[in-house]
Structure formats: structure tokens, C-alpha cells
PDB file of N, CA, C and O in Angstrom:
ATOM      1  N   UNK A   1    -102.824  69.541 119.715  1.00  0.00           N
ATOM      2  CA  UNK A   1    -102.742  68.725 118.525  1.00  0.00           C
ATOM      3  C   UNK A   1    -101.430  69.019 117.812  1.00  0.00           C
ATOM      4  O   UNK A   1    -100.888  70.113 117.659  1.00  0.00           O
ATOM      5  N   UNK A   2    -100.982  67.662 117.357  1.00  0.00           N
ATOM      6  CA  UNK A   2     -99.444  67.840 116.218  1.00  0.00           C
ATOM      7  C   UNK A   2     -99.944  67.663 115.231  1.00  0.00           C
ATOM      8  O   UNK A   2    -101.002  67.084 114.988  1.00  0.00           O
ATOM      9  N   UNK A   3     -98.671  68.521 114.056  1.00  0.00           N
ATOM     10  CA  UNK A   3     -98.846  68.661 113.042  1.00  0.00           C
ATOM     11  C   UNK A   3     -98.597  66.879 112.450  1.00  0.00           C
ATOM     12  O   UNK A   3     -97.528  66.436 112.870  1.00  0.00           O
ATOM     13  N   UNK A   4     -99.205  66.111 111.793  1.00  0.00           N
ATOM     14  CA  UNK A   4     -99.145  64.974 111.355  1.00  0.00           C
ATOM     15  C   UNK A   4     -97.625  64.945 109.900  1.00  0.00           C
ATOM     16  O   UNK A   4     -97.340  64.031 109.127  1.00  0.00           O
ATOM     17  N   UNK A   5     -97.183  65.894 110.007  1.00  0.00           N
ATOM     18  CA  UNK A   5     -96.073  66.298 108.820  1.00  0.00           C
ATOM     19  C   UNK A   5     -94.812  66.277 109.982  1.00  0.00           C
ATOM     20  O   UNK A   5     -94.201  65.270 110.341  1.00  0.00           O
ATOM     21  N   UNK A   6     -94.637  67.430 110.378  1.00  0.00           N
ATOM     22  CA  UNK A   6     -93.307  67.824 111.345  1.00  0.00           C
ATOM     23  C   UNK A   6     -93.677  68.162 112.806  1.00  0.00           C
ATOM     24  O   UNK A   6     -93.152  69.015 113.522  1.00  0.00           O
ATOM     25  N   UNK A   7     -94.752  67.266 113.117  1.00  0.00           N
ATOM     26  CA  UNK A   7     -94.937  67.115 114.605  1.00  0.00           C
ATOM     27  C   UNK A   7     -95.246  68.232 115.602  1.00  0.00           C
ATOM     28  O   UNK A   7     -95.497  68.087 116.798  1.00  0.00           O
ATOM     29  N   UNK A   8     -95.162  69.835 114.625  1.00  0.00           N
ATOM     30  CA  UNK A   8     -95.351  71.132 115.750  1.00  0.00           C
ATOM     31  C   UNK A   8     -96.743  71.213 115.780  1.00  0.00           C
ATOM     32  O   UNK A   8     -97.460  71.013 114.800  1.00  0.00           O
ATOM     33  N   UNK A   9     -96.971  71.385 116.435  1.00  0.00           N
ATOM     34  CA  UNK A   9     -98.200  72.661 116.806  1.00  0.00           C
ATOM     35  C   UNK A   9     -99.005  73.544 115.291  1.00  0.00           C
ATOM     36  O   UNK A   9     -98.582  74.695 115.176  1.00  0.00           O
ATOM     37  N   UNK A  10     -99.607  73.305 114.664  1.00  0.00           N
ATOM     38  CA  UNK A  10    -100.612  73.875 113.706  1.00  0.00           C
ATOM     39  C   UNK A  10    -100.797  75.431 113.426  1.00  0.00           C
ATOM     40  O   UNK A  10    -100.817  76.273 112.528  1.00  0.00           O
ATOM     41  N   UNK A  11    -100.869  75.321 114.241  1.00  0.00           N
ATOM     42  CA  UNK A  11    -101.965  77.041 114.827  1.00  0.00           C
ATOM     43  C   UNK A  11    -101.376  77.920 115.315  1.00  0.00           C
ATOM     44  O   UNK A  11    -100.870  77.874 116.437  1.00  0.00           O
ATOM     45  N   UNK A  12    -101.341  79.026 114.423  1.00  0.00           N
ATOM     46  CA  UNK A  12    -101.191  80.402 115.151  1.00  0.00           C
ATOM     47  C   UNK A  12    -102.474  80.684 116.258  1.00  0.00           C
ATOM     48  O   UNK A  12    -103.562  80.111 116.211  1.00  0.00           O
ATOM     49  N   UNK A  13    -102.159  81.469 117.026  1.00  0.00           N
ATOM     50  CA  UNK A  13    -103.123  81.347 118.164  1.00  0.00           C
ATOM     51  C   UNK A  13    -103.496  82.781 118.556  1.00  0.00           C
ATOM     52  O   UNK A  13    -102.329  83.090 118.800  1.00  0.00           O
ATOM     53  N   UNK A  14    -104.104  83.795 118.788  1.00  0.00           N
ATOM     54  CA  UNK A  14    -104.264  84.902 119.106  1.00  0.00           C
ATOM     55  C   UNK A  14    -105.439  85.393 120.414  1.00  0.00           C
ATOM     56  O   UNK A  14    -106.647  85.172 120.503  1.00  0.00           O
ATOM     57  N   UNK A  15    -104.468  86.157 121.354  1.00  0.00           N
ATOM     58  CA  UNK A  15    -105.452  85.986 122.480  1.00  0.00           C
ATOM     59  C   UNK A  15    -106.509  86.959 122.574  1.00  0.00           C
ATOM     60  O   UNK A  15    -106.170  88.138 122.676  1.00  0.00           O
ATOM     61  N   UNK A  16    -108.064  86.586 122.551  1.00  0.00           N
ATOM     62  CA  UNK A  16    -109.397  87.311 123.004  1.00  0.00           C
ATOM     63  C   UNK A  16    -109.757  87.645 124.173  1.00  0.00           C
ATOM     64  O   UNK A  16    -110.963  87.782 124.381  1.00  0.00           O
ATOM     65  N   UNK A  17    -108.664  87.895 125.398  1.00  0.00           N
ATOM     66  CA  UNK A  17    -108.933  88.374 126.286  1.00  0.00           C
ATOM     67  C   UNK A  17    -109.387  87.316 126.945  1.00  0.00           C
ATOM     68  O   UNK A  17    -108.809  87.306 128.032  1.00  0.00           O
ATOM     69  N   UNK A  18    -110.075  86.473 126.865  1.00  0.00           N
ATOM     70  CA  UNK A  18    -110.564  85.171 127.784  1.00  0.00           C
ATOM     71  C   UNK A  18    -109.645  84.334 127.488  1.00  0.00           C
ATOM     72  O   UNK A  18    -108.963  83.887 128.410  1.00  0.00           O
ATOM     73  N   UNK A  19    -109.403  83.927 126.177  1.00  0.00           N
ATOM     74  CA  UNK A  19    -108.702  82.791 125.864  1.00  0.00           C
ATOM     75  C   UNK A  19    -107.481  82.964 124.921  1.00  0.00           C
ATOM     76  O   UNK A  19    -107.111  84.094 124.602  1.00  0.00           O
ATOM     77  N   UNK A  20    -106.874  81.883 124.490  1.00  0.00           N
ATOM     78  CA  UNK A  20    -105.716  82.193 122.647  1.00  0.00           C
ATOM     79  C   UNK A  20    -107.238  80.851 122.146  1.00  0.00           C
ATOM     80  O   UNK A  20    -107.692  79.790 122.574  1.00  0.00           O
ATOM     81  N   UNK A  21    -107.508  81.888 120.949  1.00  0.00           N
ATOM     82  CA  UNK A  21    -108.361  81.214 119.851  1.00  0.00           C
ATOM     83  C   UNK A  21    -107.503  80.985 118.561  1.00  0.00           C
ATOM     84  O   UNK A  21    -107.229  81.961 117.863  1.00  0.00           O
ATOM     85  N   UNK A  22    -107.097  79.816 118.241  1.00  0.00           N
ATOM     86  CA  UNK A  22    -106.501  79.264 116.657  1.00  0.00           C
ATOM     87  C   UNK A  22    -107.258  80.322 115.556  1.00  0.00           C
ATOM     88  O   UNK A  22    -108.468  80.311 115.328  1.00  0.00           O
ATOM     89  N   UNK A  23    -106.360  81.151 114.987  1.00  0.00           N
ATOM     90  CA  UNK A  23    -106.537  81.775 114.118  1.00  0.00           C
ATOM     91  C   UNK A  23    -106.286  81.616 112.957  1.00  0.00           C
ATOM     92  O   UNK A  23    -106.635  82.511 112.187  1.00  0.00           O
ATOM     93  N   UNK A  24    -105.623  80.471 112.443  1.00  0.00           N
ATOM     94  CA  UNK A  24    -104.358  80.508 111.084  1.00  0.00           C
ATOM     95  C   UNK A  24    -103.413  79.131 111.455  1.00  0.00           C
ATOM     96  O   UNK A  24    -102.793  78.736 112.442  1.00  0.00           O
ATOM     97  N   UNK A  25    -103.704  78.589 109.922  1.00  0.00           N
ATOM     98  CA  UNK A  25    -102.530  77.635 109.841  1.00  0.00           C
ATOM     99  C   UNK A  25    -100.850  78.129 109.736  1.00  0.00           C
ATOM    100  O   UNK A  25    -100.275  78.763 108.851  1.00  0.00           O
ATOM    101  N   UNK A  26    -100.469  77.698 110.703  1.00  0.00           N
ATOM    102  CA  UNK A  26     -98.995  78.929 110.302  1.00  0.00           C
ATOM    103  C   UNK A  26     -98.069  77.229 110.740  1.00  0.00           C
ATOM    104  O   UNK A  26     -98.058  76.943 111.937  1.00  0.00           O
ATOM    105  N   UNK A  27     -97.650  76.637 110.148  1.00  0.00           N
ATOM    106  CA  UNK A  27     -97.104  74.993 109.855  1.00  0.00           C
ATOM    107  C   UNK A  27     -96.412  75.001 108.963  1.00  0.00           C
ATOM    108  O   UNK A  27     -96.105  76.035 108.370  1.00  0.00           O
ATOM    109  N   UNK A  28     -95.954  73.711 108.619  1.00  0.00           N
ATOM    110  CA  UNK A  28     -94.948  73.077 107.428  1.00  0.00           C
ATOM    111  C   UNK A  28     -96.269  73.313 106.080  1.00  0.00           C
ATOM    112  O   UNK A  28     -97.474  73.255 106.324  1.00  0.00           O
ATOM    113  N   UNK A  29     -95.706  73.562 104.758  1.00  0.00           N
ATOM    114  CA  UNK A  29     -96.354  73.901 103.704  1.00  0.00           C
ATOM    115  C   UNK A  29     -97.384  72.614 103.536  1.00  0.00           C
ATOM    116  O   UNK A  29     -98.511  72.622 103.041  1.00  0.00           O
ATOM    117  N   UNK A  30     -96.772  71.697 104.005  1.00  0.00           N
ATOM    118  CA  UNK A  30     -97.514  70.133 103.514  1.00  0.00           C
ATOM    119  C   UNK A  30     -98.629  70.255 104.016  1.00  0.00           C
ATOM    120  O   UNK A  30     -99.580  70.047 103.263  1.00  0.00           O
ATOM    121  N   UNK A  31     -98.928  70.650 105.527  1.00  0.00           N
ATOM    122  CA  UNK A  31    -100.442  71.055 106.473  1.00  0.00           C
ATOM    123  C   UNK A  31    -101.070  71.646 106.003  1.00  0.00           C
ATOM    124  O   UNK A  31    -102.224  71.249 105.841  1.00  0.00           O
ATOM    125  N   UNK A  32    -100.500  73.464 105.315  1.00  0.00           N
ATOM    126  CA  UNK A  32    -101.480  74.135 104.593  1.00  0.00           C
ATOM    127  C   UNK A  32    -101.943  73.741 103.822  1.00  0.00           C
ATOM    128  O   UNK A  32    -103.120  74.098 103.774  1.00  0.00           O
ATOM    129  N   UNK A  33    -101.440  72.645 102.513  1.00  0.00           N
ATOM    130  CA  UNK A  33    -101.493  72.316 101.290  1.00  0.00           C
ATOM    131  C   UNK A  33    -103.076  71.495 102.031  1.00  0.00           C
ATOM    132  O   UNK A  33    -104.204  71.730 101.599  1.00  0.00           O
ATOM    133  N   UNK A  34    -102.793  70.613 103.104  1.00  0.00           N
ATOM    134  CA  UNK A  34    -103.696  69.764 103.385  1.00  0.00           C
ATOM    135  C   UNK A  34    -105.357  70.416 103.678  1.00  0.00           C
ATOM    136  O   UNK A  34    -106.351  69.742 103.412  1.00  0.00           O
ATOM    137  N   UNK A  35    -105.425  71.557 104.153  1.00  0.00           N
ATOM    138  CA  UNK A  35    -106.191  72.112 104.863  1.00  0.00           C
ATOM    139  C   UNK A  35    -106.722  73.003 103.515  1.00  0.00           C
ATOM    140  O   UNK A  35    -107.872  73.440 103.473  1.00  0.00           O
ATOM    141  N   UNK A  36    -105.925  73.179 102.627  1.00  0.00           N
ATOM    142  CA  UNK A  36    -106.541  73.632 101.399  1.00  0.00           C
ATOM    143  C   UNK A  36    -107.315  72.804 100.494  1.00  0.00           C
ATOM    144  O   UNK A  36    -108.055  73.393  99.705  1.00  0.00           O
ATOM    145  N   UNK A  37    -107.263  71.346 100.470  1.00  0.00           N
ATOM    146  CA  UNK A  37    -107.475  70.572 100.267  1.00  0.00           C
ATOM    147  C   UNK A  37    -106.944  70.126  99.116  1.00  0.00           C
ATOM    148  O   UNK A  37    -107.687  70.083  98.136  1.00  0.00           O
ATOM    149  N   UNK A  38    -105.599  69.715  98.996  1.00  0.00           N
ATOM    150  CA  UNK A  38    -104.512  69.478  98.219  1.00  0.00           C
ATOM    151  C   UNK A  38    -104.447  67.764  97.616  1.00  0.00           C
ATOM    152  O   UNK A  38    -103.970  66.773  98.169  1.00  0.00           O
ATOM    153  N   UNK A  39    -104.943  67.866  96.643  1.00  0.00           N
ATOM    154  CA  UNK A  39    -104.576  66.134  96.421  1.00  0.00           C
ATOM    155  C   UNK A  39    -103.621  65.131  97.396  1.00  0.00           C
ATOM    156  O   UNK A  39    -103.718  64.166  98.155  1.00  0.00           O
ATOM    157  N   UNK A  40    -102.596  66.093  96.801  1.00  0.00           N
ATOM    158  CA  UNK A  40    -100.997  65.078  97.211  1.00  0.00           C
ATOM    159  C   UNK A  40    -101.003  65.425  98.279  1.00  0.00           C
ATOM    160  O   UNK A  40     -99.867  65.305  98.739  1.00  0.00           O
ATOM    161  N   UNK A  41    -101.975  65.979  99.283  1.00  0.00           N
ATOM    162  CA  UNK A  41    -101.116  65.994 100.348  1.00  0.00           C
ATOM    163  C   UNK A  41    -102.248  65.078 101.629  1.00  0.00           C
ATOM    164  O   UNK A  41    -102.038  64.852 102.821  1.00  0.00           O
ATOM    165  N   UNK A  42    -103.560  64.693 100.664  1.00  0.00           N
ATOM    166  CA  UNK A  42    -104.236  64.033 101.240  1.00  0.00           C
ATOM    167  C   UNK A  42    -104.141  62.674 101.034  1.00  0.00           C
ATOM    168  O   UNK A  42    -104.557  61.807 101.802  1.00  0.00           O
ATOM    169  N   UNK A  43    -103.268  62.416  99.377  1.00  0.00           N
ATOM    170  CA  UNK A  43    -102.570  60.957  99.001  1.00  0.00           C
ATOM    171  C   UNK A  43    -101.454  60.756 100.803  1.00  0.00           C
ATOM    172  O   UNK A  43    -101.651  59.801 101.555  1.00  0.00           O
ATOM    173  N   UNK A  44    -100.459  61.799 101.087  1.00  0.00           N
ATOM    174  CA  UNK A  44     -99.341  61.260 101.663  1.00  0.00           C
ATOM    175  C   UNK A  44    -100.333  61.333 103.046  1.00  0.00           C
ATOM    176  O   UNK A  44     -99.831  60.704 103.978  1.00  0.00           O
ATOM    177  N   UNK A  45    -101.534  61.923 103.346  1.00  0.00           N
ATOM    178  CA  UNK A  45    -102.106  61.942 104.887  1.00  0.00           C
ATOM    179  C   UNK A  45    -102.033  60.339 104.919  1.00  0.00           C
ATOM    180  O   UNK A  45    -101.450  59.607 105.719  1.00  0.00           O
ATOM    181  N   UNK A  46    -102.997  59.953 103.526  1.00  0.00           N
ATOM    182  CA  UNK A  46    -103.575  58.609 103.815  1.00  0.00           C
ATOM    183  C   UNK A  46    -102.691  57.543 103.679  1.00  0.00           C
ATOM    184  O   UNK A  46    -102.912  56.450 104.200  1.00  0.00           O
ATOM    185  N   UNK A  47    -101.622  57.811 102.959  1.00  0.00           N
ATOM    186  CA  UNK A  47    -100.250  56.451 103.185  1.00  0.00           C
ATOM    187  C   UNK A  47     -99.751  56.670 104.338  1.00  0.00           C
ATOM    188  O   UNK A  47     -99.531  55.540 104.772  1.00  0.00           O
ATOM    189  N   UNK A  48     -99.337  57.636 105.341  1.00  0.00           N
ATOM    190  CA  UNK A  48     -99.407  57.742 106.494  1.00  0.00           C
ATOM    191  C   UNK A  48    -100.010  57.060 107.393  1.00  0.00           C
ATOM    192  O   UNK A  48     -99.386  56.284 108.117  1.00  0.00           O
ATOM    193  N   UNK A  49    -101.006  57.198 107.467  1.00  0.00           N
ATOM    194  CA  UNK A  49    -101.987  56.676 108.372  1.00  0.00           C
ATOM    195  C   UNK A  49    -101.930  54.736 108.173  1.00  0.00           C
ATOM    196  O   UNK A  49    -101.793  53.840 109.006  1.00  0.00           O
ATOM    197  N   UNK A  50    -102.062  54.726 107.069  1.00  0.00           N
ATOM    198  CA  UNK A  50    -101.894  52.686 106.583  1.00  0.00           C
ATOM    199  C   UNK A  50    -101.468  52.407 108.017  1.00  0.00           C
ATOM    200  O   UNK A  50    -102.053  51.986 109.015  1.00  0.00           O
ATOM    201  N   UNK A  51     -99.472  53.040 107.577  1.00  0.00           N
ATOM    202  CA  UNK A  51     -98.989  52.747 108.872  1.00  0.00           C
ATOM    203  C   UNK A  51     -97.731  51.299 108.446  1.00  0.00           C
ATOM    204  O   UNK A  51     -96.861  50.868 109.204  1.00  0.00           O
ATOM    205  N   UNK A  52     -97.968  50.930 107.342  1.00  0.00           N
ATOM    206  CA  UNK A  52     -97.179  49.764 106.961  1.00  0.00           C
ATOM    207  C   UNK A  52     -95.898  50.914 106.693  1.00  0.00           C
ATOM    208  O   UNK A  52     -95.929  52.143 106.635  1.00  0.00           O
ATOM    209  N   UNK A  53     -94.692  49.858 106.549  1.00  0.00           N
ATOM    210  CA  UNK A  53     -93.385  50.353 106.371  1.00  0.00           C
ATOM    211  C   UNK A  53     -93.395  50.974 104.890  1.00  0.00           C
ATOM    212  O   UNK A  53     -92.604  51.879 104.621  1.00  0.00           O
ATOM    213  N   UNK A  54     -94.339  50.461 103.885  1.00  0.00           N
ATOM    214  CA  UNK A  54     -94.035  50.747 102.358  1.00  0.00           C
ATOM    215  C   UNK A  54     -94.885  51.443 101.902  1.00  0.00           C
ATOM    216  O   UNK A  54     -94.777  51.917 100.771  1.00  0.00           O
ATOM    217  N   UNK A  55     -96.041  51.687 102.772  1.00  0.00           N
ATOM    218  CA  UNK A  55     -97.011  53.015 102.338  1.00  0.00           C
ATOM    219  C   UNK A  55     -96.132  54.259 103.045  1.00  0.00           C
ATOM    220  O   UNK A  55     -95.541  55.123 102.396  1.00  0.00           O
ATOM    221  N   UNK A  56     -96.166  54.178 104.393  1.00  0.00           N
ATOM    222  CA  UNK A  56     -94.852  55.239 104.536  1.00  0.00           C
ATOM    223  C   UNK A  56     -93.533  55.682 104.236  1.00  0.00           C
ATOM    224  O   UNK A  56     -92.975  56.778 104.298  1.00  0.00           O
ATOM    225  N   UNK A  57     -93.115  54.310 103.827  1.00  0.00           N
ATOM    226  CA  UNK A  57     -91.809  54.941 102.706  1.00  0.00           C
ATOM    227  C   UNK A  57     -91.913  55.779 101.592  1.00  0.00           C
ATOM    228  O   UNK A  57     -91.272  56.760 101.214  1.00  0.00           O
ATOM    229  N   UNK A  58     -93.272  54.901 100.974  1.00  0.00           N
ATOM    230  CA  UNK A  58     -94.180  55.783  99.651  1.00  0.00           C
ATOM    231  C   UNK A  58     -94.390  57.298 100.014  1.00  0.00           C
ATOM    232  O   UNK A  58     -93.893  58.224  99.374  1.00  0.00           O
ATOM    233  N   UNK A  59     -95.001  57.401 100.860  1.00  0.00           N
ATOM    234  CA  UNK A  59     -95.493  58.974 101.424  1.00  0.00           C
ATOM    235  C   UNK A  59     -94.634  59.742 101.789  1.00  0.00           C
ATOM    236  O   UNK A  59     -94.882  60.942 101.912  1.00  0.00           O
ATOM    237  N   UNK A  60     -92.889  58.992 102.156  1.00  0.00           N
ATOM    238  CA  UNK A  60     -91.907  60.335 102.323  1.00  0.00           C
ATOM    239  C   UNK A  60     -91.720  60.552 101.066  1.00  0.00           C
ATOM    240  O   UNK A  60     -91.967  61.709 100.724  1.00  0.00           O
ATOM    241  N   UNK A  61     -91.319  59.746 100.138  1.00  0.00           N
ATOM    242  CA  UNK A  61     -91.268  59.669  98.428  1.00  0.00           C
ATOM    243  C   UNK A  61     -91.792  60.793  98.124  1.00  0.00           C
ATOM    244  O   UNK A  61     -91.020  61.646  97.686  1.00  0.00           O
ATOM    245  N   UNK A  62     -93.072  61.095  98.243  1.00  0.00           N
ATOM    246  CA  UNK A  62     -93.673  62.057  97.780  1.00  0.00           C
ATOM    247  C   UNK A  62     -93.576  63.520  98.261  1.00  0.00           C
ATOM    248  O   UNK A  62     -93.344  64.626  97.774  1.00  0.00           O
ATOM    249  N   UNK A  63     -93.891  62.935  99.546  1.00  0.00           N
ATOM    250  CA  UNK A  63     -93.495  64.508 100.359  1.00  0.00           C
ATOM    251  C   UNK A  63     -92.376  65.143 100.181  1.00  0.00           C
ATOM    252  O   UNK A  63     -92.285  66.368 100.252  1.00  0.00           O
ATOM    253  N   UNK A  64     -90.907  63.941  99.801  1.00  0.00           N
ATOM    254  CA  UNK A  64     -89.770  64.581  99.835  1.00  0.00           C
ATOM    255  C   UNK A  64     -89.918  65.474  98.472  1.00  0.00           C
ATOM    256  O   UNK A  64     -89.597  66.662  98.484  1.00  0.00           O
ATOM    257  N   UNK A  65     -90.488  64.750  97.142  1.00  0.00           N
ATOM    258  CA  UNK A  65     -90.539  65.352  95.417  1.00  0.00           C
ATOM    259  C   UNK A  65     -91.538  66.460  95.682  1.00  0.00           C
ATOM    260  O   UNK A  65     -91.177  67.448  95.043  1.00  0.00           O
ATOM    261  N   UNK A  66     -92.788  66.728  96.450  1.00  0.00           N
ATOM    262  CA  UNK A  66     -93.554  67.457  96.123  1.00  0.00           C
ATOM    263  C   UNK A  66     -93.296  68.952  97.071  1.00  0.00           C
ATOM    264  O   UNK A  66     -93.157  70.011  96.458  1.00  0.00           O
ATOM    265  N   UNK A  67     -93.252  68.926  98.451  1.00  0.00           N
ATOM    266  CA  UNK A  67     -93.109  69.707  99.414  1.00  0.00           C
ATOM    267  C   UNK A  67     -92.568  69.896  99.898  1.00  0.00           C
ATOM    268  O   UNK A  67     -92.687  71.032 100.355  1.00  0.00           O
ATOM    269  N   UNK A  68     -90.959  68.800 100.546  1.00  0.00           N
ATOM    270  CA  UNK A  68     -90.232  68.984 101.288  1.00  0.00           C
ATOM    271  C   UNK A  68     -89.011  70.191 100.694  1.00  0.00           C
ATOM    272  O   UNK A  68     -88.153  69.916  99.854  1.00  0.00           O
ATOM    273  N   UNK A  69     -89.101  70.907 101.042  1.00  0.00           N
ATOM    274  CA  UNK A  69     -87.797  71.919 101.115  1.00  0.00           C
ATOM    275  C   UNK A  69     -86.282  72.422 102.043  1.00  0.00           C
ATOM    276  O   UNK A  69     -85.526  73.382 101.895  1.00  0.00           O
ATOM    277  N   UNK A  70     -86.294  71.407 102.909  1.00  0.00           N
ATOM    278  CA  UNK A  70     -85.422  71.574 103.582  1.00  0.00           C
ATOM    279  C   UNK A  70     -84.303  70.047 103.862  1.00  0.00           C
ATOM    280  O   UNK A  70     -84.171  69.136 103.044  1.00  0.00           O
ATOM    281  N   UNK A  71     -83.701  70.124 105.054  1.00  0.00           N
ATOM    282  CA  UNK A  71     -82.449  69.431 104.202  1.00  0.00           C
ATOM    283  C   UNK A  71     -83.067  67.853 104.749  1.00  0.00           C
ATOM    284  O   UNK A  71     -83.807  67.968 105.726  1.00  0.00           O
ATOM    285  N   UNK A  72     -82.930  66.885 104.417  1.00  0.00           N
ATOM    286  CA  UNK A  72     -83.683  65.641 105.183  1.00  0.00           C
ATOM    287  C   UNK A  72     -83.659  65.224 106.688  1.00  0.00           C
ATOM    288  O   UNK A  72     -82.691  65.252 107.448  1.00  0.00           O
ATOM    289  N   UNK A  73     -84.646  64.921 106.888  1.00  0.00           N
ATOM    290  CA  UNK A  73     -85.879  64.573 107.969  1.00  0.00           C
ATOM    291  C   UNK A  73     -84.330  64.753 108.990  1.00  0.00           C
ATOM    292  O   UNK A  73     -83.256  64.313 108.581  1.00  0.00           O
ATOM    293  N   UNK A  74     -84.462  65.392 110.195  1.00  0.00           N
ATOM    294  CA  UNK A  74     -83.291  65.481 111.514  1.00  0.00           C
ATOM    295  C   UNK A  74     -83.661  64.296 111.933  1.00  0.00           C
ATOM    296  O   UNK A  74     -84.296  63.441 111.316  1.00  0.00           O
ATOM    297  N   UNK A  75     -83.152  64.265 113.236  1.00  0.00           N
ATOM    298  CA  UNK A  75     -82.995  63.029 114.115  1.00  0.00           C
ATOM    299  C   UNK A  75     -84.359  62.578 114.666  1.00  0.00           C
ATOM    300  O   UNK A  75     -84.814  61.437 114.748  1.00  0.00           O
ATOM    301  N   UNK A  76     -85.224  64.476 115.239  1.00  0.00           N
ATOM    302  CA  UNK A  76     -86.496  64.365 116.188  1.00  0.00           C
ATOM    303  C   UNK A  76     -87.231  64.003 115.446  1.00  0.00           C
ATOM    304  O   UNK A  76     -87.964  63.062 115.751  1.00  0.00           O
ATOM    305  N   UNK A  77     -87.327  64.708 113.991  1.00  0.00           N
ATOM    306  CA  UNK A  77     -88.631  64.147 112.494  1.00  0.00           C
ATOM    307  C   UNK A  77     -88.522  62.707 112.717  1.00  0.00           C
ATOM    308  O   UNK A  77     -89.330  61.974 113.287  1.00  0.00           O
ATOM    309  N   UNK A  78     -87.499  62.437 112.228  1.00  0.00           N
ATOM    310  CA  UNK A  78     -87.196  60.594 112.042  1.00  0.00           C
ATOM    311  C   UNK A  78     -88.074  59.754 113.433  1.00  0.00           C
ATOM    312  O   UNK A  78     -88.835  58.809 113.223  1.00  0.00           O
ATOM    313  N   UNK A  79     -87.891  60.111 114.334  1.00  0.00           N
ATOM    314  CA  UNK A  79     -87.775  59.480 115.787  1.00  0.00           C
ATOM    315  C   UNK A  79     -89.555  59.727 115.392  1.00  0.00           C
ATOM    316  O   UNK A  79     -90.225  58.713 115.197  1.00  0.00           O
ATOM    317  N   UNK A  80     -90.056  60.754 115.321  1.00  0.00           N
ATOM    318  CA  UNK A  80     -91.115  61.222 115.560  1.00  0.00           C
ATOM    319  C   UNK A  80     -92.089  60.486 114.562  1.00  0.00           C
ATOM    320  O   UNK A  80     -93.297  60.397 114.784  1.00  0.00           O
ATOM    321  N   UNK A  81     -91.524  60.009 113.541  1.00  0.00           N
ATOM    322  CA  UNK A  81     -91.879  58.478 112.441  1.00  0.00           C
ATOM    323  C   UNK A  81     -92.216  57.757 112.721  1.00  0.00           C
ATOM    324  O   UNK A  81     -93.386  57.451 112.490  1.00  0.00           O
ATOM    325  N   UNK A  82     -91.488  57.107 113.324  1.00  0.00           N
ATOM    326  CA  UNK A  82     -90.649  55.979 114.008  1.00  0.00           C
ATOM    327  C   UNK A  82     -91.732  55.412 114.598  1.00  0.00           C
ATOM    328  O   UNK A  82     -92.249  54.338 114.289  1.00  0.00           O
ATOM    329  N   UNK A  83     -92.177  56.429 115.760  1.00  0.00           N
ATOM    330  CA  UNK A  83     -92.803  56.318 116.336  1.00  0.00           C
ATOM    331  C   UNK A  83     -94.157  55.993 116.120  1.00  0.00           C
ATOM    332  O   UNK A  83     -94.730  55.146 116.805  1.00  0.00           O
ATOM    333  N   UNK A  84     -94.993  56.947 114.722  1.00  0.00           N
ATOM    334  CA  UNK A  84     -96.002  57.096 114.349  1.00  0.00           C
ATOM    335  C   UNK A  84     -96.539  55.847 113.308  1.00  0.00           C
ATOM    336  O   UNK A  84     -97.720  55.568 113.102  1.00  0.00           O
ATOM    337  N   UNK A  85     -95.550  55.290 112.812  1.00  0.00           N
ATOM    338  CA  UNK A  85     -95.470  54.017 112.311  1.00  0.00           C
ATOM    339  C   UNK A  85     -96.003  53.251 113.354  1.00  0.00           C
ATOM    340  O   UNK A  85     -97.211  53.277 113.585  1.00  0.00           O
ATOM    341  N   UNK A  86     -95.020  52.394 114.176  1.00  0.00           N
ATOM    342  CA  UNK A  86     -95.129  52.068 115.402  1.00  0.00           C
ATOM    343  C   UNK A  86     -96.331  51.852 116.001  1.00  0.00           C
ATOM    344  O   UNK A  86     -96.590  50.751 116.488  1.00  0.00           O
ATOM    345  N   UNK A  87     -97.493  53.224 116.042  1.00  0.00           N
ATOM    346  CA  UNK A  87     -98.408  53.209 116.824  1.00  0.00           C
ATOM    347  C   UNK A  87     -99.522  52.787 115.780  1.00  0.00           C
ATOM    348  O   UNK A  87    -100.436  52.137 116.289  1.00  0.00           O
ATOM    349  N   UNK A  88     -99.610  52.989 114.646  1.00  0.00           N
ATOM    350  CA  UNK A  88    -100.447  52.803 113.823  1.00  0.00           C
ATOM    351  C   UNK A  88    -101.144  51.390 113.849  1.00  0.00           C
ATOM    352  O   UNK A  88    -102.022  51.120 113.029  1.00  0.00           O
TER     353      UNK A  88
END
């Protein structure tokens, strides 16, 4: 499973000898926020998901004012949009 924010992987994972069992959200702050059960971050899940061009424009809006801390979206984030739009 991808992170629905920056597309990695969720989960720290730690191995029990049989298996790696998900132990910990270890992700972009926006996932934890989500999994904590964060207003704004279940507002930007669900403009996400719409899937229209202007609920997701809306939802970077937010993500960029509320959570985003780093420098804007690279090439793979963007693409990885793009895409998720797209499929919606």
C-alpha cells in the first residue's frame, strides 16, 4: 500500500521471525495527522479522492498551508497526481 500524500510506503515494518509485521506509521506528517484522526487531513483525503481538477487543486491548497514543509511537490509527487487524478 502507498501513502495517498507522497506515494511511499506507510509502515515501519519489524521482523517476528516468521514475517515483517507493520509496526508504526513512520510517513509524510499529513498520514500521521490522518491516522490520528486529524480534521484537515481527512478534509484534503476527501478532496482527493472527488478526483475533479478543483477539489484537488483545493486539497494541495491546504496541504501546502497546513502540512507541507518541504520545497514544492518534485517531478515524481506531481507525476504521481497526475496520475491519481486521472484514475479517479
Amino acid at each position: 500500500m502507498d501513502c495517498i500524500f507522497c506515494g511511499r510506503d506507510p509502515y515501519h515494518y519489524e521482523d517476528v521471525g516468521v514475517c515483517s509485521v507493520a509496526v508504526a506509521v513512520n510517513c509524510c506528517e499529513t498520514m500521521c495527522a490522518l491516522v490520528q484522526g486529524d480534521k484537515k487531513a481527512k478534509q484534503i483525503l476527501r478532496l482527493r479522492q472527488r478526483g475533479t481538477p478543483r477539489s484537488v487543486s483545493r486539497a494541495n491548497k491546504i496541504w501546502y498551508d497546513g502540512f507541507y514543509e518541504g520545497p514544492i511537490a518534485d517531478k515524481e509527487q506531481r507525476k504521481y497526481w497526475a496520475n491519481v487524478a486521472s484514475t479517479a
